[in-house]
PLY file of the C-alpha trace (Angstrom):
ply
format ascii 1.0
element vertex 198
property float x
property float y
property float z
element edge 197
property int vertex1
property int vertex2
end_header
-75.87 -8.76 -62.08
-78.71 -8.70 -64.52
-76.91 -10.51 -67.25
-75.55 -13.41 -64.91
-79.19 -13.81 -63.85
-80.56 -13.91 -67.50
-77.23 -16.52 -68.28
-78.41 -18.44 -64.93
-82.10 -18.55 -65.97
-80.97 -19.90 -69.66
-78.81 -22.30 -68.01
-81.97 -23.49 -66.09
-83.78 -24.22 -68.73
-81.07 -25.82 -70.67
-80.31 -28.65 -68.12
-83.93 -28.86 -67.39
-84.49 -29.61 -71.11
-81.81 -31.58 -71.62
-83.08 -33.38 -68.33
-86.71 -34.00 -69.59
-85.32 -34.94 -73.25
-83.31 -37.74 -71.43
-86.53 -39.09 -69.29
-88.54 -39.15 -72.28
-86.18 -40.84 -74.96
-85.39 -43.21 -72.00
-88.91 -44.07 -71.30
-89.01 -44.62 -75.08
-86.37 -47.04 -75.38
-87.35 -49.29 -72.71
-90.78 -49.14 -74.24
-88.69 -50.52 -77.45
-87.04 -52.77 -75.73
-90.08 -54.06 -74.21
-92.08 -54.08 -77.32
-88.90 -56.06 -79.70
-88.39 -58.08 -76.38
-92.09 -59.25 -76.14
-92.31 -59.45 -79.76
-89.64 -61.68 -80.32
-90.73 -64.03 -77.83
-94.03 -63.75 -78.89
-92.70 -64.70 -82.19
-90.52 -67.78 -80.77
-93.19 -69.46 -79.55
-95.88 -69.13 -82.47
-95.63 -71.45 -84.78
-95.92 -70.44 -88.62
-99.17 -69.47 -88.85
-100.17 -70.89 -92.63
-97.71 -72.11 -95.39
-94.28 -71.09 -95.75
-93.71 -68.12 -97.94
-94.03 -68.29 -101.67
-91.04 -67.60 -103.66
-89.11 -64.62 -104.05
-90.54 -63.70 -100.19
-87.89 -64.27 -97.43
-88.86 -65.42 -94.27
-89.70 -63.01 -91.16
-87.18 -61.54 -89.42
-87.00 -58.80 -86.44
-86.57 -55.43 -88.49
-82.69 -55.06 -88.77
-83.01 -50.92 -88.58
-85.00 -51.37 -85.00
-81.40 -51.69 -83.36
-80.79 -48.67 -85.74
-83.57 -46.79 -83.89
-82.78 -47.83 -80.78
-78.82 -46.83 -81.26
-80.42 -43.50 -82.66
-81.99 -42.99 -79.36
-79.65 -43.91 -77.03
-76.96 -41.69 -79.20
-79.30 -38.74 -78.64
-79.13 -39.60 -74.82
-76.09 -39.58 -74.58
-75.69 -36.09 -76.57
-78.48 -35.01 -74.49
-76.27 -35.72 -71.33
-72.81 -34.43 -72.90
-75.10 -30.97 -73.48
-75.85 -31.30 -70.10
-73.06 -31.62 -68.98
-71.38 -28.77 -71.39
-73.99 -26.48 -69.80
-73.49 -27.50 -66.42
-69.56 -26.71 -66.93
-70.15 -23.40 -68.82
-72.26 -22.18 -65.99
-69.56 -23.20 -63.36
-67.19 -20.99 -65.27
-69.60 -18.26 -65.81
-70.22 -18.49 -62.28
-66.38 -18.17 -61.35
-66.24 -15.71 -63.78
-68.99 -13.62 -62.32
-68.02 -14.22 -58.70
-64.21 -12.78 -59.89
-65.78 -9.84 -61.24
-67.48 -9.00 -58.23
-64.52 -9.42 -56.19
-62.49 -7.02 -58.09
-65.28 -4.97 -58.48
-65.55 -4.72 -54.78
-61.70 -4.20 -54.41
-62.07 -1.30 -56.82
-64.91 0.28 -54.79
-63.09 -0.58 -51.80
-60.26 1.58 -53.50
-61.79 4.32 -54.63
-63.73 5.29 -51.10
-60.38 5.26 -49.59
-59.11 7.39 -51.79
-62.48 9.42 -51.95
-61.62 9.35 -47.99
-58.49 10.16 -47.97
-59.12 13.53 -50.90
-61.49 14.62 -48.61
-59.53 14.85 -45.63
-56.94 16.50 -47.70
-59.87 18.93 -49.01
-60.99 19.62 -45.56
-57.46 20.38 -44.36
-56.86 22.79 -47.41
-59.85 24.29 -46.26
-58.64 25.12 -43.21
-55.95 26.41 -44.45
-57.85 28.61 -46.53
-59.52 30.04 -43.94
-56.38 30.87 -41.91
-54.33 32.46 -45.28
-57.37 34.58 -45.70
-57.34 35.52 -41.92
-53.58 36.20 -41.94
-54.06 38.18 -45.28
-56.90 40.52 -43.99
-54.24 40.54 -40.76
-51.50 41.79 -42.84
-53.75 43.95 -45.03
-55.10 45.53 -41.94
-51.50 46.57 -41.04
-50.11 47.29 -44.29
-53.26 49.73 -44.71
-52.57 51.20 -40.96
-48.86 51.34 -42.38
-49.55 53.25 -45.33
-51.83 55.64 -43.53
-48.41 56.11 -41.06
-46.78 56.49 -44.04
-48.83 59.20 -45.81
-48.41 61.56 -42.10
-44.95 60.56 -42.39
-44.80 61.98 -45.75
-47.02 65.08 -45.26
-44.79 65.98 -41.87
-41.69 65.50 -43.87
-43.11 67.83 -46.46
-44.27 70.19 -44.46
-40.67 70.54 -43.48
-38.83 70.31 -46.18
-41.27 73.11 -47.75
-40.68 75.39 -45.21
-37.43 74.24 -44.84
-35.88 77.75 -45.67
-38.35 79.77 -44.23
-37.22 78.09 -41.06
-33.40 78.67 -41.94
-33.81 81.88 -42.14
-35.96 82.50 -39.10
-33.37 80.69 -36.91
-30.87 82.27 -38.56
-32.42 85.48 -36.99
-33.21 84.25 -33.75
-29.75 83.70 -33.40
-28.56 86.65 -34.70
-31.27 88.53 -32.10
-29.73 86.36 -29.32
-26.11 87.29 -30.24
-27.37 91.05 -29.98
-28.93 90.64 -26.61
-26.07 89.14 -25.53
-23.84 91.87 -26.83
-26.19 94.11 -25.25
-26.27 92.49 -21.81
-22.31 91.97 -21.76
-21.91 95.88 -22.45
-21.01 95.97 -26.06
-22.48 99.43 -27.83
-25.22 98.85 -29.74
-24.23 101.35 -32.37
-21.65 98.37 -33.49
-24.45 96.08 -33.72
-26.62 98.69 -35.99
-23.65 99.31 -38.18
-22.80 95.47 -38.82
-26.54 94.97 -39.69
0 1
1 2
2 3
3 4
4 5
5 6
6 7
7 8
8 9
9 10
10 11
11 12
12 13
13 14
14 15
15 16
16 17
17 18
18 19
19 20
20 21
21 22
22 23
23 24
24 25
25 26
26 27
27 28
28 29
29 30
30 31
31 32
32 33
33 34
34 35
35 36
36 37
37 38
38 39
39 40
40 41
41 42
42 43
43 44
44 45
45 46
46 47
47 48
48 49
49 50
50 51
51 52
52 53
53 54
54 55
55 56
56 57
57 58
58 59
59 60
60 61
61 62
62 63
63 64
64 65
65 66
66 67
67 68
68 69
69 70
70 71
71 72
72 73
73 74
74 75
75 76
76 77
77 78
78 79
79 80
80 81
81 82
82 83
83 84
84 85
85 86
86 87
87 88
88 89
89 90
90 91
91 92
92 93
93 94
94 95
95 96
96 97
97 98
98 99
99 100
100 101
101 102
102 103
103 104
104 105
105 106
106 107
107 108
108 109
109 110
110 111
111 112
112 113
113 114
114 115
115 116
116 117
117 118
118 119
119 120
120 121
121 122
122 123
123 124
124 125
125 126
126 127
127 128
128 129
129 130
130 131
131 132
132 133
133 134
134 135
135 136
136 137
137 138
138 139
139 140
140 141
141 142
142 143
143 144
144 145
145 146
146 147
147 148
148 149
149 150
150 151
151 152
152 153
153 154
154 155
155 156
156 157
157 158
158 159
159 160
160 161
161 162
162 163
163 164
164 165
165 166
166 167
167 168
168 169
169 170
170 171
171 172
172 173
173 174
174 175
175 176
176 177
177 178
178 179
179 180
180 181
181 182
182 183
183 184
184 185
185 186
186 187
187 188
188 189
189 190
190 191
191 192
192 193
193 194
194 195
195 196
196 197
């Protein structure tokens, strides 16, 4: 933006240069024009003022290189308005230029907050589903830990009775041999058998 104004600015100046170099080698070409014009009837109507020239003098004439001068000027005129019109051109497509930039500038922008937009949306949604993993971990951690504590009294029961596993054996294994007795006893068997078999 800064540059095109700077180019802009430049451009300006050029034309308005170019402009006031045209005015003022115009105003001085009419004023020669005016001055050979008036001259050279000025000079058509005198008449010879004195004798004619000596020898080896020519006669007066209009100065041959004051069309020379005059071409000179308009030629610089007319370079004057070709610059012009250069500058005038090469700001049109510096303009275009510019103004194309700044279109696909803009479409770029345009671009990029949609996609800024649309990553943030997908951020915000990740997010979320952050959140809810993190919930439904501490959720299954929860369980797994109340799982693991089931699982340790598991364990310790299950020790507990494999440990005194035996002990057990063997006291059921005399209960039953007690209960056999008794029921020896009660159904009239002698109890001297029983004390001999043990």
């Amino acid at each position: 933006g800064e540059d095109r104004e700077k180019q802009n600015k430049e451009f300006q100046m050029t034309v308005s240069d170019q402009r006031e170099t045209q005015k003022l080698l115009q105003a001085a070409l009419n004023f020669l024009k005016d001055f050979y014009e008036k001259k050279a009837s000025f000079v058509q109507k005198q008449e010879p003022a004195g004798p004619p020239p000596p020898a080896g003098f020519k006669e007066y004439k209009n100065n041959a290189q004051s069309g020379g001068v005059m071409q000179l000027i308009q030629q610089i005129i007319v370079d004057a308005k070709a610059m012009e019109a250069e500058a005038i051109r090469s700001e049109e497509d510096a303009q275009k230029a510019y103004e194309d930039f700044v279109k696909e500038t803009n479409a770029s922008i345009e671009a990029k907050s949609k996609d800024i937009v649309e990553k943030s949306e997908q951020k915000a949604k990740a997010e979320v589903e952050l959140v809810e993993t993190k919930e439904s971990k501490e959720a299954v951690m929860l369980e797994l830990e109340q799982l693991s504590n089931y699982n340790a009294e598991l364990h310790q029961s299950c020790d507990f009775v494999v440990k005194n596993f035996d002990l057990r054996q063997t006291a059921r294994d005399e209960e039953v041999e007690a209960l056999r007795q008794a029921k020896a006893i009660l159904s009239g068997a002698k109890f001297e058998e029983f004390l001999q078999e043990a």
